[in-house]
N, C-alpha and C positions, 0 to 999 in steps of 0.2 A: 313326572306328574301323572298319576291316575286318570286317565279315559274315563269318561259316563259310557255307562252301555246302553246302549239303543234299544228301543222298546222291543225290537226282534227277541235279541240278546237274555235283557231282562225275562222272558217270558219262557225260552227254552228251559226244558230242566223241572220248569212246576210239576208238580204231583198233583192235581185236581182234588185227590181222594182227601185231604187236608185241607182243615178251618185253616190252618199258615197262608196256604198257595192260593187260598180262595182269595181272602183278605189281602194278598198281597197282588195277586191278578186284579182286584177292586181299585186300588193304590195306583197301579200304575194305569189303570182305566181314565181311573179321574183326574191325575195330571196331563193325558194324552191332549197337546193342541190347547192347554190349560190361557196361555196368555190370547188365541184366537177367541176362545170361548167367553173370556173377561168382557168383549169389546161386542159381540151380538147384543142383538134387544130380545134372543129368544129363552122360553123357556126350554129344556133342553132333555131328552132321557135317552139312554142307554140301556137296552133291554136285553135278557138274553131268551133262546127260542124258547124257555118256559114261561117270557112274559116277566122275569124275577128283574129287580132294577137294580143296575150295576152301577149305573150312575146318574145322578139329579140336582142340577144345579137349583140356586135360591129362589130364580124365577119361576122355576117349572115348580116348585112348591107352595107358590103363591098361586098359580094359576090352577092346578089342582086342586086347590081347596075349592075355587069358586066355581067346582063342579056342582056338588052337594057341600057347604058348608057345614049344613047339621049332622049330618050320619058320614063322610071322610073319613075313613081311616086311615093312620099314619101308615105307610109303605102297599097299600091296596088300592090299584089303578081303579078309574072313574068307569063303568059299563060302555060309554061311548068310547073311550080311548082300549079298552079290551078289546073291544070289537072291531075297532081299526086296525090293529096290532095280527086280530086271528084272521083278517078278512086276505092280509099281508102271505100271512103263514101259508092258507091254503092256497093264494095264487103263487106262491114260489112251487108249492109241492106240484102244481098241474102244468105250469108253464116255468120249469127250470132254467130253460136257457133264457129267458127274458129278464128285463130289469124291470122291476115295478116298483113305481111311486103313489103312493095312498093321499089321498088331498084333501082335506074338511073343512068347512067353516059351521061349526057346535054353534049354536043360542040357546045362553042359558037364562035360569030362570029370572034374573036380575036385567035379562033383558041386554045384556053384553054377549058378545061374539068373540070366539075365540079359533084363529087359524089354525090348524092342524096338517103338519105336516109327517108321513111316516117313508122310511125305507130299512131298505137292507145295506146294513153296515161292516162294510170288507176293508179288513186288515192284513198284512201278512204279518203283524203281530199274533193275532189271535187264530186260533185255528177252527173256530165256529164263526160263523155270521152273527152279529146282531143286530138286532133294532135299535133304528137311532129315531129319537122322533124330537121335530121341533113345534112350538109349542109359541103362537104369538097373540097375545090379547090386545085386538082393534084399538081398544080405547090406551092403552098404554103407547103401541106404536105412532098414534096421534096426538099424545102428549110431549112423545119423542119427539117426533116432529116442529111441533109448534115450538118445543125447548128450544130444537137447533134454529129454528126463524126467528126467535127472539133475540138469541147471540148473535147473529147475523146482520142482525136488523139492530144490534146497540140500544136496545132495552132496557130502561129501570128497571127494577123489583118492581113497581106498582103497574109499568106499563107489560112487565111481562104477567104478569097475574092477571090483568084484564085481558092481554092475548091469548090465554090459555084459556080464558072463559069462554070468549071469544071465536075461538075454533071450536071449540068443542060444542058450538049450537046456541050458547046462552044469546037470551034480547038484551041490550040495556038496561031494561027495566031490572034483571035478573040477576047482571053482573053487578047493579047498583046495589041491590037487597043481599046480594053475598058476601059482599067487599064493604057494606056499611058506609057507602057515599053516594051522592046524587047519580043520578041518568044524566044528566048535565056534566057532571066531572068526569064522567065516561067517554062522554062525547069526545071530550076536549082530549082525551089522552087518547083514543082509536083516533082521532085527526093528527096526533102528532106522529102515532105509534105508523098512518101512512105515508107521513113524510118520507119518514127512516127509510121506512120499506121502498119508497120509490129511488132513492139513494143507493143504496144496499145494493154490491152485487150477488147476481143469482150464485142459489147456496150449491149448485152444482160446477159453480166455477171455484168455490172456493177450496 
C-alpha cells in the first residue's frame, strides 16, 4: 500500500522558480490542519513576507469585505490589516530572537468590531516564515455563542430566534417588531426559554 507523504516530504524537491511548485506549495498550504481549521469560528490568512495571500478560508473573506465594502478588492488586503502585518515585519527585523504577537480590535464603519490576531508562522515544512493571521468578528462569535446556549438550553426555532435577539441587545418591544408578534408573546417565551436555562447544565460541562 502507498504511504501519503508528509508535508516535509511533499515540499522537498519544489523549484520555487515555477507557476507548477508555486500552485502546488499553495495546495498543500491549504490542506495543512484542514479538518482543525473546519471547526474554528475564525477568519483565517496565510501570508507570505511580501504580504501575498497563500491561503483564505470563507470567513476571513466575509470579513474582509466588511472593511471597505464599496472599494475591496478581490485579493488586496484592507490598509488596517497591511499595517499590522508591516508593523510585524519590522519587529521581527529589530528583535529577531523574540516571538511577537500583533493584537487589534478594528471598528468599522458599520459600527461592528472586528479581533485581530497576527504572528509569525513556523513550519519545518516551509522553509520561509509566514503570517498567519486570525481574524474574529464580535458580532459573529456572539451569535456563535448564544447558538450553542440555545442547544444547550433545548430550544425551539422561535425560542432560539428570540434568544438571538435577545443576546444580541434587542427590548421586547424590538424583538416583537422583528419576529412580527406581540411584546407579550415574547415575554412568555424569554419566561420559558429561563426555565430551560435554569435546568440546563452549564455548557462548560458539557
Amino acid at each position: 500500500m502507498k504511504r501519503k507523504k508528509s508535508l516535509r516530504q511533499q515540499f522537498q524537491g519544489l523549484d520555487k522558480s515555477t507557476d507548477q511548485a508555486l500552485q502546488h506549495r499553495q495546495q498543500i498550504i491549504c490542506n495543512f490542519n484542514q479538518d482543525l481549521i473546519a471547526d474554528l469560528i475564525h477568519g483565517i490568512l496565510v501570508l507570505s513576507k511580501q504580504q501575498e495571500i497563500i491561503y483564505i478560508n470563507n470567513l476571513a473573506e466575509v470579513i474582509l469585505k466588511k472593511f471597505n465594502p464599496n472599494h475591496q478588492q478581490k485579493g488586496r488586503l484592507p490598509m488596517e490589516i497591511r499595517h499590522l502585518c508591516q508593523s510585524l515585519i519590522v519587529s521581527r527585523n529589530l528583535f529577531p530572537q523574540q516571538y511577537w504577537v500583533l493584537e487589534s480590535r478594528i471598528c468599522l464603519q458599520d459600527s461592528s468590531a472586528v479581533h485581530v490576531k497576527v504572528y509569525w508562522f513556523h513550519s519545518v515544512s516551509l522553509q520561509t516564515p509566514h503570517l498567519l493571521i486570525l481574524m474574529e468578528d464580535e458580532s459573529q462569535f456572539f451569535q456563535y455563542a448564544a447558538l450553542e446556549e440555545a442547544r444547550s438550553y433545548g430550544l425551539t426555532s422561535r425560542e432560539t430566534e428570540i434568544w438571538l435577539l435577545q443576546r444580541a441587545g434587542y427590548t421586547y418591544k424590538q424583538i416583537a417588531a422583528e419576529l412580527n408578534i406581540t411584546p407579550n408573546t415574547v415575554k412568555k417565551h424569554i419566561k420559558s426559554i429561563l426555565v430551560k436555562q435554569k435546568k440546563a447544565p452549564d455548557i462548560d460541562e458539557l
